[in-house]
Backbone as CSV, one residue per row, in Angstrom:
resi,resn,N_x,N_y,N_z,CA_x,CA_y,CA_z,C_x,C_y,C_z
1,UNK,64.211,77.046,1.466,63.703,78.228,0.824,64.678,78.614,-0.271
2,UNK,63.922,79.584,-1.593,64.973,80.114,-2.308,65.341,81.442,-2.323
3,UNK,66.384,81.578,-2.109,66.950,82.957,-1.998,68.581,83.243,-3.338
4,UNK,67.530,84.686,-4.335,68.592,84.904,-4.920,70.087,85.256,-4.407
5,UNK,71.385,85.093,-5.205,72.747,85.099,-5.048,72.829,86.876,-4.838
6,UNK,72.463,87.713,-5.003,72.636,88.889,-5.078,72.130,89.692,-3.360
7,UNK,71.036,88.668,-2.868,70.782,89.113,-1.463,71.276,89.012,-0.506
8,UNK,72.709,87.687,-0.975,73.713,86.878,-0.172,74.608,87.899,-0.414
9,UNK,75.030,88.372,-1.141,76.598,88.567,-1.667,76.355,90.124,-2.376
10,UNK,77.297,90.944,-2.170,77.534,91.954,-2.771,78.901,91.482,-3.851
11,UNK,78.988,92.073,-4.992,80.290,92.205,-5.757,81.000,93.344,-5.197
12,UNK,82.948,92.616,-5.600,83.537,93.808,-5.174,84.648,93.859,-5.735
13,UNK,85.323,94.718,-5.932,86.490,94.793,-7.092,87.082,93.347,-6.979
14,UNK,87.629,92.588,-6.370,88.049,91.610,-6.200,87.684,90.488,-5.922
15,UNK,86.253,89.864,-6.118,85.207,88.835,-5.517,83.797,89.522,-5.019
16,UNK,83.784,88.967,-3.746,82.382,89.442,-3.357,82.545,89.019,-1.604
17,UNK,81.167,90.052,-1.053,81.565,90.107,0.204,80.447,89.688,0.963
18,UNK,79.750,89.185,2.235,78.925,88.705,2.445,78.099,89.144,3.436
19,UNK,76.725,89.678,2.355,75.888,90.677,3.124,75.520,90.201,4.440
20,UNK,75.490,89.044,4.827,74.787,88.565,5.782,75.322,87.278,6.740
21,UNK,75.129,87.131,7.433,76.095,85.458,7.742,75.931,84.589,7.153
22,UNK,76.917,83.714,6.382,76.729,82.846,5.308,77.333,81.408,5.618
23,UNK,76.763,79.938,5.652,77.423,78.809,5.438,77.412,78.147,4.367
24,UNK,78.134,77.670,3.177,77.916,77.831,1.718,78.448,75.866,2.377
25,UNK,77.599,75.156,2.104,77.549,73.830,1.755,78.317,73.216,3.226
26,UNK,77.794,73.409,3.968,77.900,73.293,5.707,79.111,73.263,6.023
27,UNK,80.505,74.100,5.452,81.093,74.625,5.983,81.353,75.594,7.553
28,UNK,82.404,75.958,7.758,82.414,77.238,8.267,81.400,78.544,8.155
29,UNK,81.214,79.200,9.199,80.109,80.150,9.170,81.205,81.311,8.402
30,UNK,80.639,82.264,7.268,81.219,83.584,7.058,80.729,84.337,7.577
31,UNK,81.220,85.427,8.366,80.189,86.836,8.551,80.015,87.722,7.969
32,UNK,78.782,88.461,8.085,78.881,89.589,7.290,80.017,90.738,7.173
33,UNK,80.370,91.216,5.864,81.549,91.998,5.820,82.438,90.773,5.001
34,UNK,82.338,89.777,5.615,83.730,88.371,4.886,83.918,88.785,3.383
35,UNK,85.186,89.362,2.888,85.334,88.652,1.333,85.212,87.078,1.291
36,UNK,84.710,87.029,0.213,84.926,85.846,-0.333,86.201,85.582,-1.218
37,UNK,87.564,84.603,-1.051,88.657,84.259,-1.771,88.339,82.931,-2.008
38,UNK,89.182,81.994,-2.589,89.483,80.809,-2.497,89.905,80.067,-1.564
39,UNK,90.342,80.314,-0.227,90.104,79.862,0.805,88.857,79.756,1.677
40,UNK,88.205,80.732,1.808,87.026,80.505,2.398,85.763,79.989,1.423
41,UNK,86.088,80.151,0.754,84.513,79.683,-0.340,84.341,78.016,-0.481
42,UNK,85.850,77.595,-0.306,85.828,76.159,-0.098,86.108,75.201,-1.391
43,UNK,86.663,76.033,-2.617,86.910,75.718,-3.499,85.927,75.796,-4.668
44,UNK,84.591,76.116,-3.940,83.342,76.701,-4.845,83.666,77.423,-5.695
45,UNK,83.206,77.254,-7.185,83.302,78.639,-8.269,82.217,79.400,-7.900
46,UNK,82.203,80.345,-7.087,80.791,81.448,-7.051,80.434,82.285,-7.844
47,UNK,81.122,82.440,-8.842,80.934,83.120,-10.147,79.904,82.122,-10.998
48,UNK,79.404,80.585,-10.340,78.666,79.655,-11.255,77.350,80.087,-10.546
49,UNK,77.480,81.018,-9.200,76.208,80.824,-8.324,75.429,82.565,-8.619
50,UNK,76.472,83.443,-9.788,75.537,85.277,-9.567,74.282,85.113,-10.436
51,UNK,73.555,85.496,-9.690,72.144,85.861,-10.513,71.242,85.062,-10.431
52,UNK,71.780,83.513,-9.418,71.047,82.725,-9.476,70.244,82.293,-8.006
53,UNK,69.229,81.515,-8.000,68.379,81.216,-7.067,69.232,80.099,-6.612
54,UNK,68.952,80.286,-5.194,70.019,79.315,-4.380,69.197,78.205,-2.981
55,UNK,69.349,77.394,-3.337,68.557,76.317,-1.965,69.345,76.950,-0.736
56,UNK,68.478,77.930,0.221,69.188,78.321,1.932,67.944,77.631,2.624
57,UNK,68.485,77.499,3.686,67.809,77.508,5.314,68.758,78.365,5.917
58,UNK,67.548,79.015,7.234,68.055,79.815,7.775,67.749,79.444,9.555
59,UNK,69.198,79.326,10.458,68.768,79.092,11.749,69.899,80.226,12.089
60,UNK,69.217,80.335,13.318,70.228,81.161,14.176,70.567,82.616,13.421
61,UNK,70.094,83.170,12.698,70.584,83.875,11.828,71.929,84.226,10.644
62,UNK,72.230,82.418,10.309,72.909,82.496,9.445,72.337,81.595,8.331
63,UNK,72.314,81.946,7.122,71.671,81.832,5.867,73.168,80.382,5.489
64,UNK,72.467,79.169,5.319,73.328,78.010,5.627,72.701,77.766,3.643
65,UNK,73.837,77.382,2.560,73.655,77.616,1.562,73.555,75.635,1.417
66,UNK,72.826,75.169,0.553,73.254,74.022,-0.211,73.383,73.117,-1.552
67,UNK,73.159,74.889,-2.295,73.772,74.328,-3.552,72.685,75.413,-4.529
68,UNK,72.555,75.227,-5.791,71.709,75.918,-6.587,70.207,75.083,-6.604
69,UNK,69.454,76.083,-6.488,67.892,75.753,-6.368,67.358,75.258,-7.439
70,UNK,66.552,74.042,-7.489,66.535,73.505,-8.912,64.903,73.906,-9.453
């Protein structure tokens, strides 16, 4: 399914935080509340992913990310 970057992620003075439970390219699960830094994002630029439509599946109630929706 596609789900915009803005329903995932809030901005926040310092990155962004994660509205919902998030696995961004079958990583580690984030939970909601998680900033996002450069350690957890996995080396992802997520600043390449705001505004944009994103390929998720969703089990268990975490929104499992795999890349930008084409």
């Amino acid at each position: 399914m596609t789900i915009i970057f803005n329903y995932l992620f809030t901005k926040s003075d310092d990155g962004f935080i994660c509205r919902v439970p998030v696995r961004i390219l079958n990583k580690g699960v984030l939970l909601k509340g998680v900033r996002l830094n450069t350690v957890n994002s996995e080396g992802i630029d997520i600043q390449q992913w705001v505004g944009k439509n994103l390929d998720v599946t969703i089990k268990d109630g975490v929104y499992s990310i795999t890349g930008l929706a084409s």
